[in-house]
C-alpha angles and dihedrals in degrees: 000000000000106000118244114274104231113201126179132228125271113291094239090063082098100072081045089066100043081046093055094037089051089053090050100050102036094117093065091036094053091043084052096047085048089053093043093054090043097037096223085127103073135220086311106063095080089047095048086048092044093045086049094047094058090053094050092047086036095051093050098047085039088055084036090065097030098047117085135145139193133200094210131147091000092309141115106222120194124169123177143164136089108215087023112031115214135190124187121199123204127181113228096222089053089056102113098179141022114197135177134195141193119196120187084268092051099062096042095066097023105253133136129202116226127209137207120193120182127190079253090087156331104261118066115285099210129009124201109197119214133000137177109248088247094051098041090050092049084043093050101043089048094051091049086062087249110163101200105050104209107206093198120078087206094053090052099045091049082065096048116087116229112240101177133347120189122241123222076250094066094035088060096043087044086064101029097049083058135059132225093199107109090036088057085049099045093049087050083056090047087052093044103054093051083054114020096172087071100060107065089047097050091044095049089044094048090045099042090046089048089052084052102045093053092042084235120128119244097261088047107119100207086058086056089044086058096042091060096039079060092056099051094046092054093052095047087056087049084054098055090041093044082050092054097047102046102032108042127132088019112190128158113189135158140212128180098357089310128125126210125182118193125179136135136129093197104353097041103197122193129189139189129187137162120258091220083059099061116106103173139026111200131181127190135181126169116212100286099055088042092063090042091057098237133104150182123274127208140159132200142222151154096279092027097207093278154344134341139198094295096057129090128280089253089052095044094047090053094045087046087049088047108056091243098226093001111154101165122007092211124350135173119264089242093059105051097073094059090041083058106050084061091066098032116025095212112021121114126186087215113054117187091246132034135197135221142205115264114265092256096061088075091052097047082042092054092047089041114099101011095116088081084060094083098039094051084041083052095044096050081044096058098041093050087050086053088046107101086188110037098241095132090066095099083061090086088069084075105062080024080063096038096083097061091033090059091049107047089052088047094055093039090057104048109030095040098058122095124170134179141210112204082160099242093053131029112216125203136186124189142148129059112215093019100031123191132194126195127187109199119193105213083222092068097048114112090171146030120183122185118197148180139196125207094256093044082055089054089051096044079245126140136179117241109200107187107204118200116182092265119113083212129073088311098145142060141218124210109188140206088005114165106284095233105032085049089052083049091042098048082054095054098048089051090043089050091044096051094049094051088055095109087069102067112050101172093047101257 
């Protein structure tokens, strides 16, 4: 048999690595800079940079050199490491996911970073970085099983059919229907609690200068009003310009039962993954797209286009900027119907019948969860007793605002869920102000559990949690179903499940 052909990344990988490590390391790059210009550092700042900067040079021309792959006997082949050597082996038929990406970088020299997600994990299974343009489209189209490799991007995308493309106008009412706000605030804290002695200083001096500005005292509460109206307003301008740079150039097409996604104003990402491969179609839409008729759009899968809770931060922040399982970033209501019968022949997100939870799930919801009631009520009591000046006294409106809390989620959750059997999907609604619809093939289930608390024994109640093979959101619970039709239900699923086997050969 003909040996495997190793060939190695493009050699300008190598500026791709001392770019990545610099932007991993920029904290302690920019502290060293800021010693080096005040010279509180000492004689020893410019030789510790320097030090850091030959590592950094040294480690990518060292993976440059060690790293190599090879597309051979239905494989992809990668071995890598210079001390322990190490070669991976993936099955082509077993690839969920291709993925490639263009960073700022990227563009710049004309590289692209592939990709490769199995149903082993979320996270990508293999990375080649980087590739020229040329070799990443001839990589990505062998490793798809495509017989005719075009060498063109042009050529490939004028035989793909385009499902959805996103307006300006989306584009806009996909930012301004969200808010940046606790993002903003997320990322200050970040910030402060690197550097803590900033914090007290920066809050006192915005707040100072706001107080000046609107002519208002400290303790003044329309200057906090308008503190707070600011600050919504600047996080909903970070949402439309968070929209506009991720998002943009939205199109979503298909050839040969193969989806590709491609977006992207700095970072363009494209995807491609196999129709077959989908486990779950998802829509959300919070009130406001609700009221403007239009929705998310997102799809699931094994790999799941990118990265979950359990991956590194690198990974997390790309799949964050990329939208993970994203399909359309706001639609109207009308097209994604259309937009789901492409994927699944005979789903709908609206079923001619629905059914409900029984009327004593709203009451054991309701019961469920009060005995945290008295120990928040003791613990508000025992910090306002240790409280010399009574400060702590505004800490009652919490158990005072539990009451009506606790009944509006329990009524959300029982009487605004709807779910459907046609007997090949399940289809599930849930949520009020933030609604979510899932369509579920039976074909696609790998696990049913069935459970029961104390207090859902007492009501003749069960949950019902319905698994598919994807590592996100890739399930659904059902709570506080009827005991016994839940148990007849649960054995239908697996029976269902079991039969459509045949359709998924590769277990997914």
């Amino acid at each position: 048999m003909r040996p495997p052909i190793y060939q190695r990344l493009h050699p300008l990988t190598i500026l791709v690595e001392i770019w990545r490590a610099v932007g991993r390391f920029v904290f302690i790059i920019a502290l060293f800079i800021f010693y080096a210009v005040t010279g509180r550092g000492g004689d020893t700042t410019e030789l510790i940079f320097g030090g850091i900067g030959v590592l950094v040079a040294l480690g990518a021309i060292v993976r440059y050199y060690t790293f190599e792959y090879a597309i051979h006997d239905g494989k992809l082949m990668i071995r890598e490491g210079l001390i322990t050597r190490k070669q991976r082996t993936i099955p082509l038929d077993r690839i969920q996911n291709i993925n490639l990406r263009r960073d700022i970088p990227h563009r710049v020299l004309g590289l692209v970073d592939l990709e490769i997600e199995t149903p082993g994990g979320a996270k990508a299974e293999a990375t080649l970085s980087a590739l020229s343009e040329s070799q990443a489209l001839v990589v990505k189209q062998r490793l798809s099983g495509a017989t005719q490799v075009a060498l063109s991007p042009y050529l490939e995308r004028r035989r793909e059919e385009v499902i959805y493309a996103i307006t300006p106008r989306e584009l806009f009412l996909a930012g301004a229907t969200e808010n940046r706000l606790f993002a903003i605030l997320a990322t200050l804290f970040g910030v402060f609690a690197v550097a803590p002695q900033v914090q007290e200083q920066l809050i006192r001096d915005t707040i100072r200068e706001a107080g000046r500005v609107a002519g208002r005292g400290p303790a003044d509460a329309v200057l906090w009003v308008g503190i707070a109206l600011v600050a919504l307003l600047v996080g909903w301008i970070a949402a439309i310009i968070q929209s506009f740079v991720a998002h943009y150039g939205f199109e979503l097409t298909m050839h040969e039962g193969r989806l590709r996604r491609h977006f992207g104003l700095l970072s363009q990402v494209e995807n491609v993954v196999p129709i077959r491969r989908i486990q779950v179609f998802r829509t959300t839409q919070n009130f406001i797209q609700a009221a403007l008729g239009m929705m998310k759009v997102y799809v699931e899968t094994a790999g799941s286009f990118g990265a979950d809770a359990d991956s590194s931060q690198r990974e997390q922040q790309s799949a964050s900027r990329h939208g993970k399982s994203l399909l359309a970033p706001l639609t109207r209501d009308s097209a994604v119907g259309p937009m789901l019968r492409r994927i699944f022949p005979h789903g709908s997100l609206e079923p001619a019948e629905w059914s409900s939870l029984p009327s004593r799930a709203l009451t054991c919801a309701l019961l469920a969860g009060w005995w945290l009631l008295p120990a928040v009520v003791a613990g508000v009591w025992w910090i306002n007793t240790q409280s010399e000046s009574g400060r702590a006294v505004w800490l009652w409106l919490v158990p005072a605002l539990w009451i009506p809390i606790k009944a509006w989620s329990a009524y959300v959750a029982t009487r605004r869920l709807k779910f459907h059997d046609d007997g090949e999907f399940l289809v599930v609604r849930s949520g009020f102000l933030f609604q979510t619809r899932m369509v579920i093939p039976f074909e696609k289930v790998q696990l049913v559990q069935l459970t029961q608390s104390p207090l859902e024994r007492r009501f003749g109640l069960a949950d019902l949690r319905v698994m598919t093979g994807a590592t996100t959101h890739g399930s659904v619970a059902l709570a506080r179903l009827d005991a016994k039709q839940a148990a007849e239900w649960a054995e239908s699923i697996h029976r269902r499940s079991a039969e459509s086997a045949w359709k998924n050969p590769d277990g997914f």
